[in-house]
C-alpha positions in Angstrom: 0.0 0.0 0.0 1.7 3.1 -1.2 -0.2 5.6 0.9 1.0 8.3 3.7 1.6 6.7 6.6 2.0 7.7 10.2 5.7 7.1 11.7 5.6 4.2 14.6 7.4 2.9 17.6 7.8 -0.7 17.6 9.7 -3.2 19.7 12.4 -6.1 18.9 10.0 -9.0 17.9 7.6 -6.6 15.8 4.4 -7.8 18.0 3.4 -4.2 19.2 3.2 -0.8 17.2 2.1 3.0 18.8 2.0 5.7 16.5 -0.6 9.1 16.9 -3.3 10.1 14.6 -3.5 13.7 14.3 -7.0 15.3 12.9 -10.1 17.0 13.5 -10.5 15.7 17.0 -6.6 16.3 17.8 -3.9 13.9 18.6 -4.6 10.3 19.9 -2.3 7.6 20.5 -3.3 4.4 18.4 -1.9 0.9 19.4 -1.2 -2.2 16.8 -0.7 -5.9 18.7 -0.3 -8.8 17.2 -1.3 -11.5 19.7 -0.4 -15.4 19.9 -3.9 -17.4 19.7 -4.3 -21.0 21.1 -3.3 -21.7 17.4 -0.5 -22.7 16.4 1.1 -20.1 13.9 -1.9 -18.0 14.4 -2.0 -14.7 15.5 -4.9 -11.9 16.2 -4.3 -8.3 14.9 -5.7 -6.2 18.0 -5.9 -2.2 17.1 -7.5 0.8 18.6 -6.9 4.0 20.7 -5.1 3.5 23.9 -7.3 3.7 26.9 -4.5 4.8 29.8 -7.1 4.0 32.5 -7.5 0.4 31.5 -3.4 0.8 29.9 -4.4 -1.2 27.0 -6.5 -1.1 23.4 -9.9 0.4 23.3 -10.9 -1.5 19.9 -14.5 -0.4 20.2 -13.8 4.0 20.3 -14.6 5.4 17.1 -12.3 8.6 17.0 -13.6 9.9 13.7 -10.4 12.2 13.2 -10.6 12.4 9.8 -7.5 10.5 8.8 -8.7 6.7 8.3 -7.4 6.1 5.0 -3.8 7.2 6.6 -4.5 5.5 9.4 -5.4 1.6 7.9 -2.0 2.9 6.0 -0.2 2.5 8.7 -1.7 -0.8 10.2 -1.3 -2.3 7.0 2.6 -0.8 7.0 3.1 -3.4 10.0 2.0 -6.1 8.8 5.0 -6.6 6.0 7.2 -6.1 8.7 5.3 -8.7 11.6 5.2 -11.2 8.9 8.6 -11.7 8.0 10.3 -10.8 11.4 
């Protein structure tokens, strides 16, 4: 996907990605996890705003900041990179 991108943090095994959305409803922080299942090879793509009160993934806000294209950009960017780490 050749689109604009945010620029992300990520961690030595490529499992977990923070970047910020900036828009119409201001800057929030949006997490990427990619999270082992009971399967073997299988893995769940978990992604949403970061609740600090809980200090995990909200995956149910809807933030409406006007930048979703650029956003699913950017989640999509990760996966590339998850895959073949």
């Amino acid at each position: 996907m050749n689109k604009p991108r945010y620029q992300y943090k990520t961690e030595n095994h490529f499992e977990y990605f923070e970047f910020y959305s900036e828009g119409a409803k201001g800057i929030v922080k949006k997490v990427i996890e990619y999270q082992k299942t009971s399967n073997e090879n299988i893995y769940n793509l978990a992604f949403g705003d970061y609740d600090e009160a809980a200090k995990g993934i909200d995956d149910l806000s809807v933030t409406n900041n006007g930048d979703s294209l650029k956003v699913l950009a950017t989640v999509a960017s990760t996966i590339d990179l998850f895959h073949n780490s």
